[in-house]
Wavefront OBJ file of the C-alpha trace (Angstrom):
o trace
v 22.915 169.247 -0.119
v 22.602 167.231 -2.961
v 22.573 163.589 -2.534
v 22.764 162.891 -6.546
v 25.718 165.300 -6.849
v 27.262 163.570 -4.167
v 27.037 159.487 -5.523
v 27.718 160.650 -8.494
v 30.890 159.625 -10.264
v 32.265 160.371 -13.954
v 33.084 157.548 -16.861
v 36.753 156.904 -15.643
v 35.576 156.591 -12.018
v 33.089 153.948 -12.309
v 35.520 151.849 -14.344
v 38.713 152.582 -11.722
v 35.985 150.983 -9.353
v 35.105 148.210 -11.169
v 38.473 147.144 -11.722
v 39.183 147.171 -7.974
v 36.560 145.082 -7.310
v 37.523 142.315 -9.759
v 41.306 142.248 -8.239
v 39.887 142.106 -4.755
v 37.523 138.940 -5.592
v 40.374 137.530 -7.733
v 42.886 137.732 -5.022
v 39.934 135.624 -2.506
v 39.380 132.981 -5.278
v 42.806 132.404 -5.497
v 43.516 131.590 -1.972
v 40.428 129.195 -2.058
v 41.620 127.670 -4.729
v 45.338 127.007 -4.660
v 45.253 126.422 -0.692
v 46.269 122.918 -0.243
v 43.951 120.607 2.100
v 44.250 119.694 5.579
v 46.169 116.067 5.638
v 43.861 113.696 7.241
v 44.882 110.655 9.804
v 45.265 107.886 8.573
v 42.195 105.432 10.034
v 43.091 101.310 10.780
v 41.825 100.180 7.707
v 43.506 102.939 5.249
v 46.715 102.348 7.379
v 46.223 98.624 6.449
v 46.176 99.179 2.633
v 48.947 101.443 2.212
v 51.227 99.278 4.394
v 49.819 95.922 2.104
v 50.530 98.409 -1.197
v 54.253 99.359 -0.001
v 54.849 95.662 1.088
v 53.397 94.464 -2.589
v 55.958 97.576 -4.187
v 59.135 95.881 -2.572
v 57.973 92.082 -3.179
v 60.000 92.132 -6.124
v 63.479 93.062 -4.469
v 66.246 90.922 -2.515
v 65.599 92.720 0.801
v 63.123 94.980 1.618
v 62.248 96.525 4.616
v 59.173 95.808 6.826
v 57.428 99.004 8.122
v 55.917 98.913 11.115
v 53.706 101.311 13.043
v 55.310 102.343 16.156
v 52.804 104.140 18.821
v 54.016 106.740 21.373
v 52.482 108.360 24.137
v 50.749 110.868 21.960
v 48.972 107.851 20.028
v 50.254 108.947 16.782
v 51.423 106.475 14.260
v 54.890 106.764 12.784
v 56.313 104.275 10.405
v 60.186 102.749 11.063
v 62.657 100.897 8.835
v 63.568 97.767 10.361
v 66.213 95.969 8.537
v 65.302 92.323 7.022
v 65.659 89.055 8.810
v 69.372 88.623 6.705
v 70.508 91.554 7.966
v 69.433 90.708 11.709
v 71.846 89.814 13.818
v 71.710 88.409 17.365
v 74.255 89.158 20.751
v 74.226 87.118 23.553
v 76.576 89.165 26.253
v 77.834 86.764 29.281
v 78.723 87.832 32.460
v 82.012 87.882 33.899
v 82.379 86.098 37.248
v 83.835 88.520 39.736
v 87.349 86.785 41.010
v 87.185 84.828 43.647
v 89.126 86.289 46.414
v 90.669 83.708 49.062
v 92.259 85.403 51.952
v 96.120 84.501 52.422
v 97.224 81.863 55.160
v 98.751 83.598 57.200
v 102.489 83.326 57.952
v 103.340 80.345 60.708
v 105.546 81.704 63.353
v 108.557 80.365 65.214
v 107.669 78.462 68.908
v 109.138 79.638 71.574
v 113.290 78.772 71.681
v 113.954 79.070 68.086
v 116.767 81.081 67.424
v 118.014 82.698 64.158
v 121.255 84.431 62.753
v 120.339 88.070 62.251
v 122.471 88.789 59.216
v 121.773 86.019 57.179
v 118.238 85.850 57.792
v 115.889 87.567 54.671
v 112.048 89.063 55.326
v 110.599 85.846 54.960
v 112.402 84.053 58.026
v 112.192 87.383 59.734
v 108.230 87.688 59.328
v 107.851 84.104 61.139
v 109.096 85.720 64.434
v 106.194 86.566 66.521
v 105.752 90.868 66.735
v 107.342 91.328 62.731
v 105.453 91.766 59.918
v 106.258 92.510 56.212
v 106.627 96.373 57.064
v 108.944 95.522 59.876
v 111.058 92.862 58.112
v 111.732 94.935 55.568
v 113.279 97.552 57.523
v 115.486 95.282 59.404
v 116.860 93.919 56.281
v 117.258 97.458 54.523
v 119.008 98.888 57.854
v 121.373 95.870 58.016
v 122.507 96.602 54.538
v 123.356 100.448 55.461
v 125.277 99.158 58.408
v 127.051 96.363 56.474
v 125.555 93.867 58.695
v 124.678 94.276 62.979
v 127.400 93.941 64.910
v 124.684 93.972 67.988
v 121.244 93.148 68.551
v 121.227 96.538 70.519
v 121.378 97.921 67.005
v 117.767 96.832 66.315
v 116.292 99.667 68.430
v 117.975 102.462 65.748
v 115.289 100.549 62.992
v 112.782 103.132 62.322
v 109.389 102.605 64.291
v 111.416 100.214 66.845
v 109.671 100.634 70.193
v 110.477 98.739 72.942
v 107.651 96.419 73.455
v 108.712 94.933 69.760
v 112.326 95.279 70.690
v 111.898 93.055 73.566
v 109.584 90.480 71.995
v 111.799 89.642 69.461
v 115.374 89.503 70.759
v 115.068 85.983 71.996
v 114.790 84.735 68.958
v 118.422 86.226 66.800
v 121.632 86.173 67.391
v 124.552 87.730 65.779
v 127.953 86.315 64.197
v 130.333 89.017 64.085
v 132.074 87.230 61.336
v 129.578 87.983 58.533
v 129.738 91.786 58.848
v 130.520 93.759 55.832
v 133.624 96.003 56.741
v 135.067 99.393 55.403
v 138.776 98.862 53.600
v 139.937 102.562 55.430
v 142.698 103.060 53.164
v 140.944 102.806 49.347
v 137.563 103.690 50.286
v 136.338 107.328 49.122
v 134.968 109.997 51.137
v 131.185 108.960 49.414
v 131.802 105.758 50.495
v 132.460 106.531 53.985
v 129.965 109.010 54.537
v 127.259 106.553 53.192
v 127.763 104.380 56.354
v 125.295 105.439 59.165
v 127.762 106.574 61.545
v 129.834 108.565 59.624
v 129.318 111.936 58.676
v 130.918 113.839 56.074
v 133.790 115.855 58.107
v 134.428 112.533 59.544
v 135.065 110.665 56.391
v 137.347 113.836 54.921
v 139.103 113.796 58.117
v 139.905 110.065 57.650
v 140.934 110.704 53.644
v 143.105 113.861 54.522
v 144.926 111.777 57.264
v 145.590 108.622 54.547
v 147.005 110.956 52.471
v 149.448 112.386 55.022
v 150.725 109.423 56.089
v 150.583 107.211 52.707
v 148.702 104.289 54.645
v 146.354 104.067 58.045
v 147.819 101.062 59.973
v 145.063 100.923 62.837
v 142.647 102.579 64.604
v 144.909 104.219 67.077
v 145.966 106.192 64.412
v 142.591 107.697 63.167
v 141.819 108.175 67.591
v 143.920 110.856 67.467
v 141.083 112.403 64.959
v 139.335 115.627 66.785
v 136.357 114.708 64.720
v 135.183 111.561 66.734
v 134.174 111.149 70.075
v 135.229 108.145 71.937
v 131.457 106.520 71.538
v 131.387 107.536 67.896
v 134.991 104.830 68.234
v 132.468 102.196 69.968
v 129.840 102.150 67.474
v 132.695 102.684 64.426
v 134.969 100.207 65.149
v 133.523 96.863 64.184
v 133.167 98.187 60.828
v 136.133 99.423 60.020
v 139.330 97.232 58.050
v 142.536 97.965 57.910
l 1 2 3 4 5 6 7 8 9 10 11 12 13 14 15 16 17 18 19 20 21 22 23 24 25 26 27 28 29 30 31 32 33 34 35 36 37 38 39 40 41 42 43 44 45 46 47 48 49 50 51 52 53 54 55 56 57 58 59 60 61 62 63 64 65 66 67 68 69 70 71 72 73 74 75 76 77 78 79 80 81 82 83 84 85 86 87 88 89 90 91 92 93 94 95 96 97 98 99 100 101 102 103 104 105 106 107 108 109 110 111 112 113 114 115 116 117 118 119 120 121 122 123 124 125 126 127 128 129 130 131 132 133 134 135 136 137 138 139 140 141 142 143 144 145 146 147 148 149 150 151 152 153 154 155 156 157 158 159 160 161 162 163 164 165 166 167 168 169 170 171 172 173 174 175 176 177 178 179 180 181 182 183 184 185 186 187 188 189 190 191 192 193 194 195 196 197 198 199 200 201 202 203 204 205 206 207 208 209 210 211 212 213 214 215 216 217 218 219 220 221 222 223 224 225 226 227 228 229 230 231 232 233 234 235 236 237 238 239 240 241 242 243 244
């Protein structure tokens, strides 16, 4: 083999190489020397001049803004725009005082021998009887006003949640006047009205409106007795209640 035959290269090969080789070391010298530098940190004293020179650039102006190195955990210095002392404002925040809560006194209760009028007492007179509370008082009243007003102080015990240590407790202390009971007119009232009272259903109070209209006017209660839709206790507890 010959070596010379083999490094040898023609006119136009030797200047395709040449070429290549000037592109090549043209393309390396212009990395070199367009790449920008590496920023640098900043040491103390360099950070001292450029924050004198920016404080020196804003001298001139109404407000400028203070910048001030701020250091985090990383130790790396980061300037902030604090606003000027004009434009500083201070809060003061005051705390509330909590309400003062002061229990109630509680209610003062009859002694022993008072005595009160059932129907005309309201849930404040009723509370002061030993055993009632507000819950309790409450029911009494709103009961008395379904009834039209007790007509006995057996009638307590149908209160809801009556039980019969309560029951007893209290009945020493009321007493009933028949007089202010709230009666029924039987010959205008309507078969809502009827119905609304406690003890009478709604076949009851059409009975009693079918009847008025047969005979024009009710005179008495022997006339609605002869009703198949009462029983003679349903007369007992009906009566009182009923005007004529």
């Amino acid at each position: 083999m010959d070596w010379k035959n083999f490094f040898y290269f023609s006119r136009r090969e030797r200047q395709g190489i040449l070429l290549l080789l000037v592109f090549i070391a043209g393309i390396f010298a212009g990395k070199w020397i367009f790449s920008s530098a590496k920023p640098q940190p900043l040491t103390g004293s360099e950070f001292s001049e450029k924050e004198l020179t920016q404080t020196n650039d804003f001298s001139n102006t109404s407000e400028r803004s203070v910048y001030t190195p701020i250091y985090n955990n990383n130790r790396q210095s980061t300037l902030r725009n604090y606003p000027s002392q004009k434009e500083q404002t201070r809060t003061y925040y005051t705390q509330e005082k909590a309400p003062v809560v002061r229990p109630k006194p509680a209610t003062e209760k009859f002694p022993k021998g008072t005595v009160i009028e059932l129907n005309e007492a309201d849930t404040t007179i009723l509370t002061r009887i030993p055993g009632i509370g507000p819950a309790f008082a409450k029911r009494i009243t709103a009961y008395r006003k379904t009834l039209g007003g007790y007509h006995r102080i057996e009638q307590l015990q149908e209160v809801y949640g009556m039980y019969e240590e309560l029951y007893t407790q209290i009945t020493p202390y009321l007493s009933i006047d028949p007089e202010s009971i709230i009666g029924i007119p039987v010959n205008t009232a309507s078969v809502e009205r009827l119905r609304a009272h406690p003890y009478i259903n709604f076949y009851q109070a059409k009975a009693i409106v079918e009847l008025r209209k047969k005979r024009g006017q009710i005179s008495g209660i022997e006339e609605l007795q002869l009703l198949e839709e009462f029983t003679p206790d349903d007369w007992v507890r009906i009566t009182p209640y009923l005007v004529f």
